[in-house]
N, C-alpha and C positions, 0 to 999 in steps of 0.2 A: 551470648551468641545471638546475633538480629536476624531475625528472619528475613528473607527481602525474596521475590520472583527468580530475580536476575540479577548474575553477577556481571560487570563486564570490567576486566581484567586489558589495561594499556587505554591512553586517550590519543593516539595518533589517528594517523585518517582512516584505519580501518573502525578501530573503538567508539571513536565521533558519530561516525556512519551509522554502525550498529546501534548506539545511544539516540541516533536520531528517529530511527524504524520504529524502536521501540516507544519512544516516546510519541510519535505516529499511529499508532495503532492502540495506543489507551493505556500506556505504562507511564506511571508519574516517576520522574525523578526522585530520588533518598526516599520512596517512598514504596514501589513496586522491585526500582533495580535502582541497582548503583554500579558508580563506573568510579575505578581505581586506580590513579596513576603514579606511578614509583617518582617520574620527573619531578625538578624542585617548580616546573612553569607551563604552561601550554603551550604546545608546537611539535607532539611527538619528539623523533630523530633528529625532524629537521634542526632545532634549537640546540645543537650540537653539532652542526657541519660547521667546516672551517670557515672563517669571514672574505676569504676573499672568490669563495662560490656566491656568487652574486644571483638574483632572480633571474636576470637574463639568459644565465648557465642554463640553467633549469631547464628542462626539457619536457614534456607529456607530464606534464603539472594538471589534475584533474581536478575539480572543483568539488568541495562537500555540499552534499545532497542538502539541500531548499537556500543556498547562500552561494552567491558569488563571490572570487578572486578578483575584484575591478581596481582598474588604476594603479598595479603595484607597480614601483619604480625598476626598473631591470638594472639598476646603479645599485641597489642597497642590497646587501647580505639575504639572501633567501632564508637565511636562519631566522634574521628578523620580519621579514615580510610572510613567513609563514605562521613563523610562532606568535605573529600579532593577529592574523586570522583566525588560527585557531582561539585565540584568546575572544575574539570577539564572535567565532561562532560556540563558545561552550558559554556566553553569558545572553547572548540573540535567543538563544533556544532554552535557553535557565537548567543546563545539564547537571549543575551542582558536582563537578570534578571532584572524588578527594586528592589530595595531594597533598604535599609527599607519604606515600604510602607502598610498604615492601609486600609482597604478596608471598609469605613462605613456604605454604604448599595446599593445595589439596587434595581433599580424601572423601572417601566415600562414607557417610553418615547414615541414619536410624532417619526412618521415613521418607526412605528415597530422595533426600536433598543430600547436596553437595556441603560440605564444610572446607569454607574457605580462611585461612590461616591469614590476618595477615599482622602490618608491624602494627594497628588501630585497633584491633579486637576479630573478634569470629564474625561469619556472616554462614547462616545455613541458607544457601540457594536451592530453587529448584530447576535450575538450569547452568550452564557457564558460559560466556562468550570469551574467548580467550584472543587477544589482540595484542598481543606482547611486541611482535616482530624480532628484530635479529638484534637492533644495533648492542644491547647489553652483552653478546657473545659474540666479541672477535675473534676468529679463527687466526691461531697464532702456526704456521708450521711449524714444526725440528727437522732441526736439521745437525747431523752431526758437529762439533765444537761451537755451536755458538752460546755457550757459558764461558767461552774462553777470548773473545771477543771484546778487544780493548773500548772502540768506539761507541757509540749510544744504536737501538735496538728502540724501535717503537712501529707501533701497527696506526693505518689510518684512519684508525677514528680517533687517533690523536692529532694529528698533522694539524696545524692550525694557521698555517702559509708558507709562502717561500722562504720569508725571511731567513729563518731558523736553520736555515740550508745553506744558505750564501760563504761561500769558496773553501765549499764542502765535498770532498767526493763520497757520491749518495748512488748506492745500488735501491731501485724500485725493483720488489718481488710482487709481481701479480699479474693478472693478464684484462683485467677491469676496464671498466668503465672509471673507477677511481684513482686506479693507478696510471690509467692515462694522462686524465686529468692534472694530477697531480703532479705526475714527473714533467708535465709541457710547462708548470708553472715552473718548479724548482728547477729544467735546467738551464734559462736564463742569469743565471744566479751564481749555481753550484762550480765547483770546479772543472767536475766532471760527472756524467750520468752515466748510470748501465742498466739496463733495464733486463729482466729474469722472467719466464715462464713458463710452465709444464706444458703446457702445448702452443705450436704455432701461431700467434691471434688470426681473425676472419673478420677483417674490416667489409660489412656490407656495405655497396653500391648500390645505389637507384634508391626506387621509391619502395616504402616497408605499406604493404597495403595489407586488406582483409586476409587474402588467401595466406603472405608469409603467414599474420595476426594469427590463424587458425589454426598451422602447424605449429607454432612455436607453443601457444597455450596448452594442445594437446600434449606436446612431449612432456610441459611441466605437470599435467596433470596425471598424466599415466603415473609417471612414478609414485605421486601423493595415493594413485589409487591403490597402487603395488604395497604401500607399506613401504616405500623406502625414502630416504630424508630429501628433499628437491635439490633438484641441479641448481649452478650458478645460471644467473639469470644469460650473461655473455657467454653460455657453453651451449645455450640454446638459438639466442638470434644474432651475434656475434656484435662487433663494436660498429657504429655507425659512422661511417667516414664522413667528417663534417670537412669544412675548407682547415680548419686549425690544425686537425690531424694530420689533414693533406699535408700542408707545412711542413708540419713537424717531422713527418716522414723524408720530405727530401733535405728536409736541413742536416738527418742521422740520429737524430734524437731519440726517436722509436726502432729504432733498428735494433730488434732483439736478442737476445742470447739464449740460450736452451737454462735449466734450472742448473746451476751450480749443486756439484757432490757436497762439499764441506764448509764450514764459513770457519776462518783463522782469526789469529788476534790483529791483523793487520787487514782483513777483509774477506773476499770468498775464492772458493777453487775450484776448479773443475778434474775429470778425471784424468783427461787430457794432459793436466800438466800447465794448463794457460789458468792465470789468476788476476783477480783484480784488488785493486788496495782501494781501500772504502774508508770512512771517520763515520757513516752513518747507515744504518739497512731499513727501508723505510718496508714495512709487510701492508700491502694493499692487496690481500688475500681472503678478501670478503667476513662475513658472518655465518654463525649456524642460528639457528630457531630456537628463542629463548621459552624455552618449555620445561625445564627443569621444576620449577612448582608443581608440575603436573602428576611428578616421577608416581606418588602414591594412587596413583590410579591406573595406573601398567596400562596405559593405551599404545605401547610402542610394540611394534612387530617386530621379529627376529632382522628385520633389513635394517631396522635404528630409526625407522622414520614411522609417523602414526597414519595408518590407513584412513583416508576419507572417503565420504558421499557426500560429493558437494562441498558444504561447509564442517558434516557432522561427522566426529571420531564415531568411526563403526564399535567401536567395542564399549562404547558409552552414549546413548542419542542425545546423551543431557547437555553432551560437552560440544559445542561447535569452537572453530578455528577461522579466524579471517586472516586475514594478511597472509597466507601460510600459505607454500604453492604458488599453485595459477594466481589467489587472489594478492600476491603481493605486488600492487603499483595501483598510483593511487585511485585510477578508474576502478581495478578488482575490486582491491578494498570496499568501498562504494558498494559496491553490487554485493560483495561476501556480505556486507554488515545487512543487506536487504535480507540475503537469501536465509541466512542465519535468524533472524528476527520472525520471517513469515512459519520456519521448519517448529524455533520454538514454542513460538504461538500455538501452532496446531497442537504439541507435546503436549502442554501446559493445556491445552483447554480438550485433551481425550479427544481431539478429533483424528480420525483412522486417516493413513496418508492414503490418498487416493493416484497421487500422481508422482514419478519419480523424475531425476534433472534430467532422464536421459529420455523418455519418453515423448512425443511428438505432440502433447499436447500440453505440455509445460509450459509455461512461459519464459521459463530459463534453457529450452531446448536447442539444441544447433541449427532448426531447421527454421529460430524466428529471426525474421532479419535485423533485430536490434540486437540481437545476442552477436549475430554478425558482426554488426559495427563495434561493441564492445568489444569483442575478442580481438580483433583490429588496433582497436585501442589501445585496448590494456595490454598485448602483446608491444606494440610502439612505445609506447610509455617504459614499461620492462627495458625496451632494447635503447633508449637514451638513458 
């Protein structure tokens, strides 16, 4: 069991971030903290989205704190244009990544450190930063009969282009930002498209400024404060009507259906009586928060989601959360791995908090206007 400070748990943009603060303010790499990542490469998530999401796609792409994103090609796969930044910001700053590494759970240990499980050996921390994100938990619906369903069943973060679609009729279940995407590529292609979702989508119009930025972050934090698991991010600032969409809207392509009652072995139904014959049901029904390693340390409320301050689980200060909530996109992130880093610090060195986020003299307060523009941001960014 190695002692270390700091555990930090995912190397995507929030984990980076966080590994950056730290190593910022006088934490040595494999030495003070270590950062953990299950992927077999560098690039978070992103080295897992499908190839034909190109950099250009890319929308509210934030930069990791002391390095720039300069010169990427908008032609080449953002899977590669990211996952090569990140590679060369975790060898720029000498982060010493381990990888591949499973992280099986932690638990509360003797001397007030954390023990953290993982597939490498134990590590007793005296703190966590916890940066996992979502993508390892795709949220799969049921839906009555679909074990009975002749045709192929796959969720998107499998999808890996149109091809695989071609003169296929493909029902897209979701109401996303992914599943938009997705289905604009595949119904060039496919035989036929139908597109499914629990509630009506809300393509905004105009310009996404500070003031939406403010509301939209609030709503997602309020629930992280409630104890309960965060909304999808499109249930808060809705899809943003680019000219593609525009399109795609009056060509019929998005013209949506309410969720089907039951899925058949020839495709889905509704209660109505009106059905569709499908060969494929593609589920672009987002993710949940990959927090499962966490489970032995009962930080979850009765609503199923973990109560924060800021970045830090209330019912543990040891354990903070980045990406999680508000700070999921990649400006949050950013700022969670600051805010998580400065909260530790203080833990870690007995210094009494003098100041909370919410407070007017915070630096992380609503009332400074860099919080402003961030909230702005990171809300925009969220909402592409």
């Amino acid at each position: 069991m190695r002692k270390v400070e700091v555990v930090v748990i995912g190397a995507g943009q929030a984990g980076l971030a966080a590994a950056f603060h730290l190593q910022r303010v006088g934490y040595v790499p494999d030495r003070d903290f270590v950062v953990l990542d299950h992927s077999p490469r560098p690039g978070g998530a992103w080295q897992f989205r499908w190839p034909t999401l190109t950099y250009g796609k890319v929308h509210g792409m934030h930069a990791l704190p002391g390095m720039e994103l300069a010169d990427a090609d908008p032609r080449r796969p953002s899977s590669e244009v990211i996952g090569g930044y990140f590679d060369s910001y975790e060898r720029a700053f000498g982060l010493r990544v381990h990888r591949p590494v499973r992280v099986l759970a932690v638990r509360d240990g003797s001397g007030g450190r954390l023990l953290v499980e993982t597939s490498e050996g134990g590590y007793a921390a005296r703190a966590l930063i916890n940066a996992t994100g979502t993508w390892d938990r795709p949220f799969w619906p049921r839906f009555p009969g679909q074990e009975t369903f002749l045709g192929r069943q796959l969720h998107s973060s499998r999808y890996e282009g149109p091809e695989a679609f071609r003169g296929s009729r493909v029902v897209v279940v979701g109401g996303g930002t992914s599943a938009v995407q997705q289905l604009m590529e595949i119904a060039p292609v496919a035989a036929a498209t139908t597109w499914v979702t629990r509630r009506p989508p809300v393509f905004r119009e105009g310009p996404f400024g500070e003031e939406q930025g403010r509301a939209a972050v609030a709503l997602v934090e309020q629930r992280v404060r409630e104890g309960l698991p965060p909304r999808s991010v499109v249930s808060v600032t809705g899809l943003p009507m680019t000219e593609a969409i525009r399109r795609a809207r009056e060509s019929g392509v998005l013209e949506r259906l309410p969720m089907f009652e039951q899925v058949t072995p020839g495709g889905v139904s509704w209660a109505d009586g009106r059905d569709v014959e499908a060969d494929t049901i593609l589920y672009a029904t987002g993710f949940r928060a990959a927090i499962d390693h966490l489970a032995p340390l009962r930080l979850r409320e009765p609503g199923g989601g973990i109560r924060m301050g800021g970045t830090r689980a209330l019912r543990d200060a040891r354990v903070h959360l980045v990406g999680y909530g508000p700070s999921a996109s990649t400006i949050g992130a950013n700022r969670a791995g600051r805010a998580a880093v400065r909260d530790i610090r203080r833990l870690l060195d007995g210094t009494p908090e003098t100041q909370t986020p919410e407070s007017p003299e915070s630096p992380e307060s609503p009332e400074s206007p860099q919080l402003a523009y961030e909230d702005g941001a990171l809300a925009s960014s969220l909402a592409s």
